[in-house]
C-alpha positions as CSV (number, residue, x, y, z in Angstrom):
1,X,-35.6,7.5,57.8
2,X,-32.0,8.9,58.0
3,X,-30.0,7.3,55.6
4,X,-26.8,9.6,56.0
5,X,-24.8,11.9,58.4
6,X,-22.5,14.9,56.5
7,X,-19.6,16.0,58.5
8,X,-17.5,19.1,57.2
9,X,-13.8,19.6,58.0
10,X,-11.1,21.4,57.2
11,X,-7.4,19.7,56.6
12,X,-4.7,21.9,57.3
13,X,-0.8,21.8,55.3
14,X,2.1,21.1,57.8
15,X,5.2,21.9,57.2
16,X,7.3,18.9,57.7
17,X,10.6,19.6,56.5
18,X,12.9,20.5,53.2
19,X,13.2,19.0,50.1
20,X,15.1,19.3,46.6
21,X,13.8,19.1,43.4
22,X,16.4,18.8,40.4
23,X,17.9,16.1,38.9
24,X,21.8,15.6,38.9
25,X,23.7,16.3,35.8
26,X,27.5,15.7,35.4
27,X,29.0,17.3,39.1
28,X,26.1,19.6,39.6
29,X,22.0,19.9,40.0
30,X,20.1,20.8,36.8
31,X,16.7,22.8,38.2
32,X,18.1,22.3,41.8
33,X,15.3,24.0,43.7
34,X,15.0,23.7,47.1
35,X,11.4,24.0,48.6
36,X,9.6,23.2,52.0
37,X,7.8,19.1,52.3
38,X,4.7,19.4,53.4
39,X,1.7,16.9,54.5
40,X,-2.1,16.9,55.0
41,X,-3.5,16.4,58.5
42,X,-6.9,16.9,60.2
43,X,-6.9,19.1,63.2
44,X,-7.3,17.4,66.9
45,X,-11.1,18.8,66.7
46,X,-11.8,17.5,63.6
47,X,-10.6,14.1,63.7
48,X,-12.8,13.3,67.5
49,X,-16.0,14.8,65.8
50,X,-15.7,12.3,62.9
51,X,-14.6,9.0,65.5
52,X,-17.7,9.9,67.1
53,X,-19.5,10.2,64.0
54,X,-18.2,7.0,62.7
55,X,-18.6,5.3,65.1
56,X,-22.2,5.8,65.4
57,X,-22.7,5.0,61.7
58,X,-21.3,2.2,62.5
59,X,-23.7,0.9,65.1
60,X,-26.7,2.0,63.5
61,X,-25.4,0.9,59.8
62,X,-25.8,4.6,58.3
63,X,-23.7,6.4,55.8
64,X,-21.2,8.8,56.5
65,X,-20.2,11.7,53.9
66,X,-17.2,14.1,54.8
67,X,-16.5,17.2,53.1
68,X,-13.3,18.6,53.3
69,X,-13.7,22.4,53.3
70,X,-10.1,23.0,52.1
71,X,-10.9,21.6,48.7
72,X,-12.8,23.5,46.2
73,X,-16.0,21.2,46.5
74,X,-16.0,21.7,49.7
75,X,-16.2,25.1,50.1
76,X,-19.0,25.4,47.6
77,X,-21.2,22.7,49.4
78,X,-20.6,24.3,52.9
79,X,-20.7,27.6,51.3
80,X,-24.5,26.7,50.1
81,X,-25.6,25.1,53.3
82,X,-24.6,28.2,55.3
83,X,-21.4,26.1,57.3
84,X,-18.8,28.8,58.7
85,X,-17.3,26.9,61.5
86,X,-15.8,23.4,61.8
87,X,-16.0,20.3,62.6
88,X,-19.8,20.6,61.3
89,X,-22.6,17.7,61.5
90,X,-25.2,17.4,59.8
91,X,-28.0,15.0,59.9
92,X,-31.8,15.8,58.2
93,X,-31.1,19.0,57.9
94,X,-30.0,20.1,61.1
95,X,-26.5,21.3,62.2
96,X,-23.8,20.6,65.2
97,X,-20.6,22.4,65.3
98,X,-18.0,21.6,66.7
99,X,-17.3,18.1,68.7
100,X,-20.6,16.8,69.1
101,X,-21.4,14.8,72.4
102,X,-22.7,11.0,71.0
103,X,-26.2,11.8,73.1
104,X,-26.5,15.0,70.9
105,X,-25.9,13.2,67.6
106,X,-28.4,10.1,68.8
107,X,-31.3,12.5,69.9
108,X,-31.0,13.8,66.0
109,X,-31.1,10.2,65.0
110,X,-34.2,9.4,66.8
């Protein structure tokens, strides 16, 4: 019986505006740096495959693992199970790229 459903994605850095690091001393900035703020998101793509996803697990009370491909883990594990392209499912063994339709992800289930 399937237990779990793995689904691979990749989050991407935004840029989302400036920032300054220092700390004020006296009338100026000691270490004033100025840099770019950024922030973590999931791509459009990504986030409907794992709704979907989720949302099944949900219904049928299965497990659902992600792998983030932009971490170092997460390359290695979808480096080892031959992943290249994301969103990736998989369930017992078998793969779906990209957004999966919920019949596709159901017959698997089955």
């Amino acid at each position: 019986m399937i237990c779990k459903i793995e689904v691979y994605i990749r989050n991407e850095e935004v840029v989302t505006g400036d920032a300054y690091i220092g700390r004020p001393v006296a009338d100026h900035w000691c270490t004033f740096k100025e840099t770019l703020k950024t922030e973590k998101v999931i791509s459009e793509v990504d986030r409907r495959a794992l709704e979907i996803v989720n949302e099944i697990a949900k219904e049928r009370g299965l497990k659902v693992e992600v792998f983030n491909v932009s971490s170092f883990r997460g390359k290695l594990k979808a480096k080892l199970k031959g992943i290249t392209k994301m969103p990736t499912i998989i369930i017992d063994g078998r793969k779906i790229e990209g957004i999966p339709e919920k019949e596709q992800i159901l017959s698997l289930l089955c």
